[in-house]
N, C-alpha and C positions, 0 to 999 in steps of 0.2 A: 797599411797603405792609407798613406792619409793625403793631402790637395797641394799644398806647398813646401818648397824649404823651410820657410820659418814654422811651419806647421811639424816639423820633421824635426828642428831643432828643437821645439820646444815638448814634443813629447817623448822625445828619446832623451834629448840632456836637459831641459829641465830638474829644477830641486825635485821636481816627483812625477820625473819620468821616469820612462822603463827602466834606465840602466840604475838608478836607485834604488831596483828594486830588484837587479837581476844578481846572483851568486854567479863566483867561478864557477866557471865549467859551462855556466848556460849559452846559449842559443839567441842571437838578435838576428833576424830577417828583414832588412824594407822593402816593401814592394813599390815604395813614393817613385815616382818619376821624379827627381830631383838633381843638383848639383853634383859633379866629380867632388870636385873639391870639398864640399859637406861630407859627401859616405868616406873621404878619405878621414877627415876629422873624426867621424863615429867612430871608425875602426880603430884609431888612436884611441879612444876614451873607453874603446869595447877593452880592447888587449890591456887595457892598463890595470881593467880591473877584472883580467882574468876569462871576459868573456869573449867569445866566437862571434863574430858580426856577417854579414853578406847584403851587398847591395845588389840587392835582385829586384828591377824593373820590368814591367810585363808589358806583351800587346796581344792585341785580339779582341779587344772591345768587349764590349757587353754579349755576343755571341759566346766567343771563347769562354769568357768566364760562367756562365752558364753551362757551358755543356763540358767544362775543363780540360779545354784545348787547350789554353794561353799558352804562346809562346813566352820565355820565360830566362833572361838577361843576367846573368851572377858575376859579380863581383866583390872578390874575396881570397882569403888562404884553401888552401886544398882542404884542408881541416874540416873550416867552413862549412866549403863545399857538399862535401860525404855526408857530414851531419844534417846537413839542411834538405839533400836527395828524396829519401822517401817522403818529406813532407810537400816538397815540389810539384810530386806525382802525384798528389793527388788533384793540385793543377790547372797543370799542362801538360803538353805533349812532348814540347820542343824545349828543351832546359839545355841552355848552355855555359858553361864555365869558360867566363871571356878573359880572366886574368883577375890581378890584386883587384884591392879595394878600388873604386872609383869604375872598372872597363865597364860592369855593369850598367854603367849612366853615361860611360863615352858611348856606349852603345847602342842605348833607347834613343842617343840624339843623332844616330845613324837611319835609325828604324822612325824617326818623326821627320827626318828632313825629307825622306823615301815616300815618307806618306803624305807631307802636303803637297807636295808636285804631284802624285797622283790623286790626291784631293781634287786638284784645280783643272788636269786633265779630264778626270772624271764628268765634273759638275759641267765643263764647256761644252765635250760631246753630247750630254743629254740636252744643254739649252741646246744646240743646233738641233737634237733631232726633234725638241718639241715646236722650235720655229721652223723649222721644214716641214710638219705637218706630218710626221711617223707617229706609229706606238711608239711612246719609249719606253715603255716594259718588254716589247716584241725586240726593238733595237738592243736593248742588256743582254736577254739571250743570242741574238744573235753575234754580237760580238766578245761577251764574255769567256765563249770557248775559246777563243782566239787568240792572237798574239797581243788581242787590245785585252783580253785578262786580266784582271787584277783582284785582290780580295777588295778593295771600294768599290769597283762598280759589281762585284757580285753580291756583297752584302749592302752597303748604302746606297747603291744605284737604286735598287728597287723603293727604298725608303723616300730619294729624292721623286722620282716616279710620283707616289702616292701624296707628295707633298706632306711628309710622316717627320717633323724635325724633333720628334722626341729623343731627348740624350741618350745615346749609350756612352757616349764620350762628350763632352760637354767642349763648346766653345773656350770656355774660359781658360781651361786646360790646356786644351790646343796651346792659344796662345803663352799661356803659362811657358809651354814646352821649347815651344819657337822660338821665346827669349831667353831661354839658357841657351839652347843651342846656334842661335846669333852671338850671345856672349864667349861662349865655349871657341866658336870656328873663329871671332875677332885674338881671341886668346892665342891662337894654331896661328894668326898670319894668313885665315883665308876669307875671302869676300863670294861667296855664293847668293845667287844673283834672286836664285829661283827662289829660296830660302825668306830673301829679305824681301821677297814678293808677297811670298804667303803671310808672312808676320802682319805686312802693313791691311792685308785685305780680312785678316781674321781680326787685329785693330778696329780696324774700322767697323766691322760687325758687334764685337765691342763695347763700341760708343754708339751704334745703333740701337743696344737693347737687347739682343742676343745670344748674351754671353753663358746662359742657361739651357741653350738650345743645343741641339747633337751636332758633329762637324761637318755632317752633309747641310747643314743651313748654309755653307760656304756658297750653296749654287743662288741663294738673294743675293748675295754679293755680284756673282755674276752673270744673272740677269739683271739687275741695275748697276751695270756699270756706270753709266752716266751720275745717277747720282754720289757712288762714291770715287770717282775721278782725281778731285781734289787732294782726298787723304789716302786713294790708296796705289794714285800714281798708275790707276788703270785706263785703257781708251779701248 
């Protein structure tokens, strides 16, 4: 699991990257959040030279991965699949086999567009409840049981609370994510509104200097909205 595509491309095919080093019969896994269209190209470079490839993207943050929960995205032959299982388990919880090469990355950018619209849900309900003058750690439990639910305000609610913007998922990433997946959905013929909201306002964080911080810093953004108005098209 490494940070970028080009990060992806260059340690898997690279002159002395992995698959220069891997034999028939071996075993390639990515856990990278990265491009369809790359893990398709792996796959072509895996099978050519005899190797089993699987683009497997995970979520669950640095919670998940700690207690190895992560939900956990494959993309790949059945083959793949089966061989790559018990190493999966040790994890995650939730592994699922989404199809060939590539579904694994159509699908983390399923599971990123899901997450910054409840990013942004998130982060607004605590600014209102800390400008209304609640606990907002009292306010997280209390609607966290609820239909307002979500795995953000039950694990980084309490974080933005404490004003705690230590990364488990890093800013940069985020955005990283949200521009395959504005590229990917321009690709499809589709214009998602909420999508090209979140890009511009995790942008603008950014170019603020926050791109090392975790994705619940999304709530600076929107407690000054005023200041970034401008670049991130918010009022």
């Amino acid at each position: 699991m490494v940070g970028t595509p080009d990060d992806v491309e260059s340690v898997i095919l690279g002159p002395d990257g992995v698959l220069a080093g891997l034999k028939p019969g071996a075993l390639l896994v990515d856990f990278t959040t990265s491009t369809p269209s790359l893990a398709l190209h792996v796959a072509a470079w895996s099978a050519a030279q005899g190797v089993m490839s699987l683009d497997a993207p995970v979520s669950g943050g640095d919670v998940g991965a700690k207690a190895a929960t992560l939900s956990i995205m494959c993309g790949g032959s059945d083959e793949a699949f089966s061989a790559a299982r018990p190493w999966l388990e040790l994890l995650g919880k939730n592994i699922v086999h989404m199809g060939g090469p590539g579904a694994g990355q159509h699908t983390k950018m399923c599971n990123q567009i899901l997450i910054c619209s409840n990013m942004i849900g998130m982060t607004e309900s605590l600014v209102y409840a800390r400008r209304a003058g609640l606990d907002v750690e009292a306010v997280i439990k209390a609607i966290g049981a609820g239909a307002a639910g979500s795995w953000a305000v039950n694990n980084l609610g309490p974080r933005v609370a404490r004003r705690d913007f230590a990364p488990g998922f890093m800013i940069e990433h985020m955005a990283k994510d949200l521009g395959i997946a504005l590229a990917e959905s321009e690709r499809l013929g589709l214009r998602l509104p909420g999508l090209t909201l979140a890009r511009r306002l995790y942008d603008a964080l950014l170019r603020h200097g926050h791109g090392k911080e975790g994705t619940q810093a999304l709530v600076l953004a929107i407690e000054d909205a005023a200041r970034y108005d401008d670049e991130a098209e918010i009022g």
